[in-house]
N, C-alpha and C positions, 0 to 999 in steps of 0.2 A: 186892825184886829184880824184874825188870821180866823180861817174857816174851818170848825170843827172837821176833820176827816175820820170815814171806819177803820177799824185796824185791815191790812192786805193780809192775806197770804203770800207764799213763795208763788212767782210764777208762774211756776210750772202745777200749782195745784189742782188749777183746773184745767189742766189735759188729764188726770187722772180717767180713765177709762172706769165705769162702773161694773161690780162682781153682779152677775148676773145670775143667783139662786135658783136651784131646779127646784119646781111649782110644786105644791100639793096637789093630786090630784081634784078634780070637779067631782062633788059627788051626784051619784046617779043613783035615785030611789030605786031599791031591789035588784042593787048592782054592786058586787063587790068590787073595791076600785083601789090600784095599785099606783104607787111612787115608782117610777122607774126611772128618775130626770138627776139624782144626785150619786149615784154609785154611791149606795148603802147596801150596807150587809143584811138582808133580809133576816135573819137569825136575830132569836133574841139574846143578849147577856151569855156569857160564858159561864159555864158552873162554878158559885162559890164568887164570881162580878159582883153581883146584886150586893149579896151579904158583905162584902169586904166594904164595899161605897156605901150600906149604910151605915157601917162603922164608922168610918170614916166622916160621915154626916154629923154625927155626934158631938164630935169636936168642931162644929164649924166656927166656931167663938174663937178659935188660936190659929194665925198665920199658918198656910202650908209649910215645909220644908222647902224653903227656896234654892238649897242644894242640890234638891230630889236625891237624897244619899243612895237612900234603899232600891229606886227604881234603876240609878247608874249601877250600884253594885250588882243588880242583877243581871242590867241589859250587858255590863262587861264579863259577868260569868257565862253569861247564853250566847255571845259573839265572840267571847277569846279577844278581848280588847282590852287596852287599861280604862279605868274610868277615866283618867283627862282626856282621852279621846272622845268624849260624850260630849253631845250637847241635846239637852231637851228644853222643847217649848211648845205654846200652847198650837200642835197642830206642825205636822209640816209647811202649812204655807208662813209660818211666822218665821220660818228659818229662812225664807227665800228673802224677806222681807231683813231680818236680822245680818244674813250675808251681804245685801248690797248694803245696806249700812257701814258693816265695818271695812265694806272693802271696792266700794266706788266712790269717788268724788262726781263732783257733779260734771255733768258731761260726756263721764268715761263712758264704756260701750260695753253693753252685754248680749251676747248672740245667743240665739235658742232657735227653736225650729218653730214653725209656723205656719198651721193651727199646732198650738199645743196647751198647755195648762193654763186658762184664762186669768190667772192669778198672777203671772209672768212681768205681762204690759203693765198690772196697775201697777206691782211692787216695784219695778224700775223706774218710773215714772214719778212716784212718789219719791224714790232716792233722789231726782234728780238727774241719774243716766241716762241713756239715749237705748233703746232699743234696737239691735240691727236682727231682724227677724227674715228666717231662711225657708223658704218656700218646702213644703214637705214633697218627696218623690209622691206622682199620683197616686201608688198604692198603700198610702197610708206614712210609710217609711219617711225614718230622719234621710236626708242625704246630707251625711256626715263630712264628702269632700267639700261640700258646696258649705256649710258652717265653717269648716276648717281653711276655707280659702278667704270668710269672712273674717275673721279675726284680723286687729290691723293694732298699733303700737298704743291705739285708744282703749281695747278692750281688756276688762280685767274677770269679767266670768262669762263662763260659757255657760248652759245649764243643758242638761241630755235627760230627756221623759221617757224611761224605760220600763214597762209599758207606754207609751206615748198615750194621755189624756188629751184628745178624746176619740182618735183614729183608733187604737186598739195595737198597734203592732209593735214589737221589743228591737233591741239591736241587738246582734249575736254579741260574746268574747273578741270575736278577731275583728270585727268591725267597731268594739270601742276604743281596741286596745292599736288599732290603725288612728283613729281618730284622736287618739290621747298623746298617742308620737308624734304629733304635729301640734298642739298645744304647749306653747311656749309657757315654762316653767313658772312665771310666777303668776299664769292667770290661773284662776281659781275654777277646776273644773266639776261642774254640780251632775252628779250622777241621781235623779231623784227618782225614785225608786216606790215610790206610794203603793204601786201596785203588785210589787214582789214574788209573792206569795200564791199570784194566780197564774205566774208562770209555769209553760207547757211547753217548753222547744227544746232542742238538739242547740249544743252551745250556747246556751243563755248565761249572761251577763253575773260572774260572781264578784260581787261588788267588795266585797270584803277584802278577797285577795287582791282587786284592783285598788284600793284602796293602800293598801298594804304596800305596793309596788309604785305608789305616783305622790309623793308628798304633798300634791295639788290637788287630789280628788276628796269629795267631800260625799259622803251618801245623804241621803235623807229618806228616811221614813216613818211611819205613820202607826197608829193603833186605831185609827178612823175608818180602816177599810176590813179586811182581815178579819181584825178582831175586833170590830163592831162598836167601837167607842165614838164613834163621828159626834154623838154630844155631850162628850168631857172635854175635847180638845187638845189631845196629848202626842207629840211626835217629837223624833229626834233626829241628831245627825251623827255620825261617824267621820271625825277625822283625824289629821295630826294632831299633836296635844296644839301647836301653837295657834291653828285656825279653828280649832274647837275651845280656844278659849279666849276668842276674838267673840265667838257668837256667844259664848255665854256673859261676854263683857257687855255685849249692846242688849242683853234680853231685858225683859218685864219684869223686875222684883215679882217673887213671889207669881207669875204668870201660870204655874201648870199647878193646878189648885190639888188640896188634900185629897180631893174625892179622885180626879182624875190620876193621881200618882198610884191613890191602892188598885183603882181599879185596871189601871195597868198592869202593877206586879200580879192582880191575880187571871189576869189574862194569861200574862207568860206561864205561869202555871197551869193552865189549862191545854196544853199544847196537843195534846193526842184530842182532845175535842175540837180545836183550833183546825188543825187538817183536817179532821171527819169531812167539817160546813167546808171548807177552802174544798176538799176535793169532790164535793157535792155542787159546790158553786159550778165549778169548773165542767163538770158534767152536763149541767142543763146550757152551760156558754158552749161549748162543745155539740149539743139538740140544736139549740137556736139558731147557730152558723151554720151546722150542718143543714139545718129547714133552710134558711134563706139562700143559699145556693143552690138547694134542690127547686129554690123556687124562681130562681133565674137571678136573684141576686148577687152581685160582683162585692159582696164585703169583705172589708180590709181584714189579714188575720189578727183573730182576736184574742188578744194574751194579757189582757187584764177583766175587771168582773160586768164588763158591759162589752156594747157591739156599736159600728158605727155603719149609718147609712147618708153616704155621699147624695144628697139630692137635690142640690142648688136652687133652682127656684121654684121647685117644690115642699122646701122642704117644712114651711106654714103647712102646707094641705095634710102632709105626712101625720102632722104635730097634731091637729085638727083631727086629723080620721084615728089613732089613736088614743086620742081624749075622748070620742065617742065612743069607744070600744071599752072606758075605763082605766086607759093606763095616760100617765102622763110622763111624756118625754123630754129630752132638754136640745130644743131646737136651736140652732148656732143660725141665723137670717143668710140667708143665701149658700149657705154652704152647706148644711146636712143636719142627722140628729144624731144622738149616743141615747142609747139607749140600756139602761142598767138589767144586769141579769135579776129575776126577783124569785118571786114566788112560782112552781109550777105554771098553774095558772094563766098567772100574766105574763109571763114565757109564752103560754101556748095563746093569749088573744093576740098579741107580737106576731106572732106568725098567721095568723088569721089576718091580723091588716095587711099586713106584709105582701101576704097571695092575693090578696084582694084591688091594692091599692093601684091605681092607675098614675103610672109613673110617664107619662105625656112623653 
């Protein structure tokens, strides 16, 4: 008689690397105390959000539109795209997750740069793929020859973090479009883009036209950051009709629910309030860098809605003397923290640890 056994897993399921959530702050009686460890949009709802999601609410008894019609026809009227070029789902990281699905077997290889988007290792690891991760230039920067000398007959997507999560610095135009001329045609190159919108430089990355020009490139982005939806779950991607309609082949029936689809549409129309906060954002990230250099700090430049401080085996104490101060950051173990642009305020206790803190 044979010996009951549990069901396995694939084996590869436990290498899966754990998502590692930024903290709620500690609270501290008669101390106001800030989230600064998820890159959120401090801002609440965009004018006419609210109202449209609880419409929306209303009906929660009947399946969303699992086409997302109305959100595609808008997102391809505001981008100059056709709709089969869309793909939406819950959140930009589900498209990363969606992409190695339909387009690695197990084993294949996906290069990215690293430290970059912590969501990277576990999605490919779950596919099945192997990881080939490329050391970032020490100032924050992808080194784009060094990815592009990685690619080998095994890899089938590349993925490029523009803003780069969680160092903070962009690739110009001419350094993607170097980098994308050396990307063999049928790997799938991910241009992901989450942070867009808080870009600030002299030839920044227009994804759109890149897109347009490389039948391999895929954009992805997001309503999570921007535009302040981080708990609806709503992001998409731009690509050719045939690899945007690869991701919408492997998505989640029904995955980007009712509430999150209106409160999208009524996002996009809020656009002249959308820029106000983006270019308010941008201003205090613009204070804070400015503070932290005036205070001796070497931070990477910062061209999305947070800032990074390389502090390796410091950087518990870092994490530590900012929880005291009220804010809480998202410490990476031996390598650094990022820390989200917030409120006045916690901007300015940010800089108060900052000058204070004894960096050994």
């Amino acid at each position: 008689m044979s010996t009951p056994s549990t069901p396995r897993p694939r084996s590869h399921i436990g290498d899966i690397p754990a998502y590692v959530p930024g903290k709620p702050p500690t609270p501290r009686p008669g101390l106001t105390t800030y989230k600064l460890s998820s890159n959120e949009n401090p801002y609440p709802p965009l004018p006419g959000v609210v109202e449209a999601a609880t419409r929306a609410v209303e009906s929660m008894n009947r399946y969303p539109d699992m086409g997302s019609r109305a959100l595609y026809e808008a997102l391809a009227q505001r981008l100059g795209v056709p709709v089969e070029d869309l793909a939406a789902a819950t959140g930009s990281v589900a498209l990363i997750y969606q992409l190695l699905q339909a387009f690695c077997e197990p084993g294949d290889e996906v290069v990215y740069a690293w430290r970059s988007f912590e969501a990277y290792p576990i999605a490919v690891t779950a596919a099945g793929a192997r990881s080939v991760q490329v050391p970032l230039r020490a100032d924050g920067h992808h080194d784009l020859d060094a990815m592009a000398e990685s690619i080998t007959e095994r890899t089938r997507v590349v993925m490029v973090c523009t803003p780069n999560n969680p160092t903070g610095p962009a690739v110009t135009q001419a350094e993607l479009d170097a980098f994308l001329a050396r990307v063999p045609a049928h790997v799938v190159a991910v241009v992901d883009e989450a942070y867009l919108e808080f870009v600030r430089m002299d030839d920044a990355v227009d994804g759109l036209a890149t897109y347009r020009a490389h039948p391999n490139v895929v954009l992805f982005r997001t309503f999570s950051k921007a535009y302040g939806l981080a708990g609806f779950r709503v992001g998409y991607a731009v690509a050719h009709a045939e690899v945007a309609g690869a991701l919408r082949a492997v998505s989640l029936p029904f995955g980007v629910s009712s509430v999150a689809q209106a409160a999208a549409l009524a996002s996009l129309e809020a656009s002249e309030a959308l820029m106000e906060r983006v270019d308010a954002l941008v201003t205090e990230r613009d204070r804070v860098e400015s503070g932290l250099r005036a205070a001796g700090w070497d931070v990477p430049d910062a061209q999305g809605n947070f800032v990074w401080f390389a502090l390796g085996k410091r950087t518990a104490a870092f994490a530590a003397a900012c929880d005291e101060a009220g804010i809480v950051v998202r410490p990476f173990a031996g390598e650094g923290c990022r820390v989200s642009v917030g409120e006045v305020e916690a901007n300015d206790r940010l800089l108060e640890v900052a000058r204070a803190f004894d960096r050994g």
